[in-house]
C-alpha positions as a LaTeX table, in Angstrom:
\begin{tabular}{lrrr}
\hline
Residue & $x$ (\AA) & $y$ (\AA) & $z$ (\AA) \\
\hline
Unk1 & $-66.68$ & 223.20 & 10.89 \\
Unk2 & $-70.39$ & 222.50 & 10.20 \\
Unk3 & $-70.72$ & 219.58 & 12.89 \\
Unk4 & $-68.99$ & 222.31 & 15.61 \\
Unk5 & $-71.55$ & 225.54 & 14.01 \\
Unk6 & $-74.08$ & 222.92 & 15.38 \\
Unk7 & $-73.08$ & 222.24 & 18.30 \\
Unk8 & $-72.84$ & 225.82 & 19.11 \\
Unk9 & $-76.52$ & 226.57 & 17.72 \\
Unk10 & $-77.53$ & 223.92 & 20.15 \\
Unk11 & $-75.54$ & 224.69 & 22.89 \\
Unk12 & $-77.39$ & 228.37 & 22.12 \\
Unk13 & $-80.59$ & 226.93 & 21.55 \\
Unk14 & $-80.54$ & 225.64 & 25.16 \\
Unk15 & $-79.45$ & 228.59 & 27.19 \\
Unk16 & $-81.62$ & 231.17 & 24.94 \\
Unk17 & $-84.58$ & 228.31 & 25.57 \\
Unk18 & $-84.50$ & 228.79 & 29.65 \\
Unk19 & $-86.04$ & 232.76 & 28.79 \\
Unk20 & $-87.82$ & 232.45 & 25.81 \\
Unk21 & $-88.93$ & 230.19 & 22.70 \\
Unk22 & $-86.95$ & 230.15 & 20.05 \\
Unk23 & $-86.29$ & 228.71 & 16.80 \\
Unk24 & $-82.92$ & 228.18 & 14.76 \\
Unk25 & $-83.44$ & 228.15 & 10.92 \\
Unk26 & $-80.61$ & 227.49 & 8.86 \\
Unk27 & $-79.21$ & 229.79 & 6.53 \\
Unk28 & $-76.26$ & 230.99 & 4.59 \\
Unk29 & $-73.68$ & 228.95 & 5.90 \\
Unk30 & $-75.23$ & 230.23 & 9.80 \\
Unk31 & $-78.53$ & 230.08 & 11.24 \\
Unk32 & $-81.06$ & 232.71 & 11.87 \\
Unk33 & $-82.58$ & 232.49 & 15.28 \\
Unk34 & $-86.74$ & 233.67 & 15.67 \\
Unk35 & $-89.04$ & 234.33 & 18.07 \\
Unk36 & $-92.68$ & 235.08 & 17.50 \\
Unk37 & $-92.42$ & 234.79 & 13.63 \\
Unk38 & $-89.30$ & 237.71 & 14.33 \\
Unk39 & $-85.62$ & 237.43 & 13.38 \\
Unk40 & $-83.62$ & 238.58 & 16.35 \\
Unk41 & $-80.75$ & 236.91 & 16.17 \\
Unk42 & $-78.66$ & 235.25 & 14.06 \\
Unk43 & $-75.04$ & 232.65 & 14.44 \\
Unk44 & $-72.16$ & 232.94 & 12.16 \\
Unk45 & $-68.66$ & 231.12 & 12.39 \\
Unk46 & $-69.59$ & 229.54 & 16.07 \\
Unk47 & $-70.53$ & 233.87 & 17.21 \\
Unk48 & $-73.79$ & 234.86 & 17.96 \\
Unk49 & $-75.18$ & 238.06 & 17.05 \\
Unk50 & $-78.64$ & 240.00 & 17.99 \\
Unk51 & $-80.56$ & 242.53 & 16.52 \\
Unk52 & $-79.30$ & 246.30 & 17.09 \\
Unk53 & $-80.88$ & 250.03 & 16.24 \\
Unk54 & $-80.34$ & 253.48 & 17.50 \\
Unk55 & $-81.37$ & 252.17 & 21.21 \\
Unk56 & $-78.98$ & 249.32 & 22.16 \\
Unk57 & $-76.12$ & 249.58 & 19.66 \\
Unk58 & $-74.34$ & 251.77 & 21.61 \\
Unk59 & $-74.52$ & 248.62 & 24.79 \\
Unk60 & $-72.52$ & 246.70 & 22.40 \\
Unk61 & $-69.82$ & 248.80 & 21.89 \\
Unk62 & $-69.40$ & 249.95 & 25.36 \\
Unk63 & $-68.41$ & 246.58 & 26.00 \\
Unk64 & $-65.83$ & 246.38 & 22.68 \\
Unk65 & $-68.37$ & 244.09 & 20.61 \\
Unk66 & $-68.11$ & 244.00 & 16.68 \\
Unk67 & $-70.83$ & 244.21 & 13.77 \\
Unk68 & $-71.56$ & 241.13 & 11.87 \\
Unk69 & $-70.16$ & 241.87 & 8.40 \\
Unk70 & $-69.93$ & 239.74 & 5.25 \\
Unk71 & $-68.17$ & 239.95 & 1.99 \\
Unk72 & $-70.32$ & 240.77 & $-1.08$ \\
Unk73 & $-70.20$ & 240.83 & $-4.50$ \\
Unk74 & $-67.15$ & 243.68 & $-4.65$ \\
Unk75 & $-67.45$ & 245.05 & 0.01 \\
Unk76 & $-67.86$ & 244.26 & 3.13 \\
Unk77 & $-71.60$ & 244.65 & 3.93 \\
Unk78 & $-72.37$ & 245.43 & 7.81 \\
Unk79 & $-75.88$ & 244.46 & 8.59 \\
Unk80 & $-77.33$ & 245.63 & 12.48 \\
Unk81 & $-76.43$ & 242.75 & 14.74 \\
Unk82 & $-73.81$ & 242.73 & 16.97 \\
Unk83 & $-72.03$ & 240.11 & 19.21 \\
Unk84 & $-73.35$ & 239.07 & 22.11 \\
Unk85 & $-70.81$ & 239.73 & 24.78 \\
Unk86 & $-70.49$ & 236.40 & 26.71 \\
Unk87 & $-71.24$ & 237.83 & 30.12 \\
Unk88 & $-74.54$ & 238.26 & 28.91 \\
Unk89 & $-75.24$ & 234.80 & 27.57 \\
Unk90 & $-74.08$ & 233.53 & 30.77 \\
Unk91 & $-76.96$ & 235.29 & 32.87 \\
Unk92 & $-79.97$ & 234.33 & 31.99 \\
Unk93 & $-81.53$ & 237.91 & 34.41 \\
Unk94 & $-79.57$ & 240.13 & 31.60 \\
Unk95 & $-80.04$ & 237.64 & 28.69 \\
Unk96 & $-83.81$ & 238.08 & 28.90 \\
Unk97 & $-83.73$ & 241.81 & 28.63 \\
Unk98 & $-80.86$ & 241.77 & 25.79 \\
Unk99 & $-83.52$ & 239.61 & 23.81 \\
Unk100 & $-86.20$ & 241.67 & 24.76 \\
Unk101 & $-84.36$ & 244.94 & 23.23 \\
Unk102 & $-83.55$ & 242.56 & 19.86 \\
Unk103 & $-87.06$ & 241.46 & 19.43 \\
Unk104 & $-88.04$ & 244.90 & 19.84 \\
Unk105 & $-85.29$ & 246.11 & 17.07 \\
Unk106 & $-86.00$ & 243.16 & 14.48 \\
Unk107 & $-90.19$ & 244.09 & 14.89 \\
Unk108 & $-89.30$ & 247.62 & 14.28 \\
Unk109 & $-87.24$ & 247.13 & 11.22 \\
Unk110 & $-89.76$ & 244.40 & 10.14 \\
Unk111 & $-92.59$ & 247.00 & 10.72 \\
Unk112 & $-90.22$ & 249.23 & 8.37 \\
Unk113 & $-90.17$ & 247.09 & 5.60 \\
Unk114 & $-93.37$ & 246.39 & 5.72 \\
Unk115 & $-94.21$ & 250.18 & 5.34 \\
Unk116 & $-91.56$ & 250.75 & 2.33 \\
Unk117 & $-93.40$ & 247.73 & 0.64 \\
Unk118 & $-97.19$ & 248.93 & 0.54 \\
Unk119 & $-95.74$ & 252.33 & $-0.76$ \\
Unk120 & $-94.01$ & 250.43 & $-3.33$ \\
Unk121 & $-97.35$ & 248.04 & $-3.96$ \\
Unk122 & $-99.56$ & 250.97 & $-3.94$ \\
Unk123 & $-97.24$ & 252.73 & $-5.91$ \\
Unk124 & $-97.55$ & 249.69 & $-8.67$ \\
Unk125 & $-101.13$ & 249.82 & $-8.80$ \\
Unk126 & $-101.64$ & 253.27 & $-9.20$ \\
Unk127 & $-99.23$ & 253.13 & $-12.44$ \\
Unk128 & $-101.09$ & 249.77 & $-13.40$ \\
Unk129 & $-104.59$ & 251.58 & $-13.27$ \\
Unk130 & $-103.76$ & 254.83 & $-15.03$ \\
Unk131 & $-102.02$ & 253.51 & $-18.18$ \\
\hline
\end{tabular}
């Protein structure tokens, strides 16, 4: 399984490296694939999956994709990437612009965190300063 889950990330490697540069990082089992320091994209099980928010989810399940989901401790956690539906991978014209709307979901929830973490920081020091 492992020597064929490389082959693919290669194989994807390749035909995501003809519109943009990008980097495969194993992880989990998978690998998460980056672009400009951003996670947009990530291969489970020989499937890849990109990066999905309220503006391109719905593109993935007009054309009957699924979620990636994985088991946790005690459910099923669903995370926001979705399959790549193979017509796209194939076209490098509608590849680019499926990446494009990834990168453009993974910054945004980056830019999230980010946000949610200085609150929590400042948060910390305030508490630290007044006690």
């Amino acid at each position: 399984m492992m020597i064929k889950q490389k082959l693919f990330c290669q194989q994807v490697i390749e035909q995501l490296g003809q519109v943009i540069e990008v980097k495969a990082r194993a992880m989990f089992g998978g690998y998460g694939l980056y672009s400009n320091s951003v996670m947009f994209g990530l291969i489970d099980k020989e499937k890849l999956y990109f990066k999905v928010d309220e503006y391109n989810c719905d593109e993935y399940k007009a054309l009957g994709m699924k979620p990636f989901i994985y088991l946790g401790k005690h459910k099923p956690i669903h995370m926001s990437y979705y399959q790549l539906p193979e017509i796209v991978f194939n076209n490098l014209e509608s590849l680019s612009v499926w990446i494009d709307k990834a990168e453009a979901a993974a910054i945004k929830a980056k830019q999230a965190r980010k946000k949610i973490s200085n609150k929590q920081t400042s948060r910390k020091k305030y508490l630290i300063t007044n006690i």
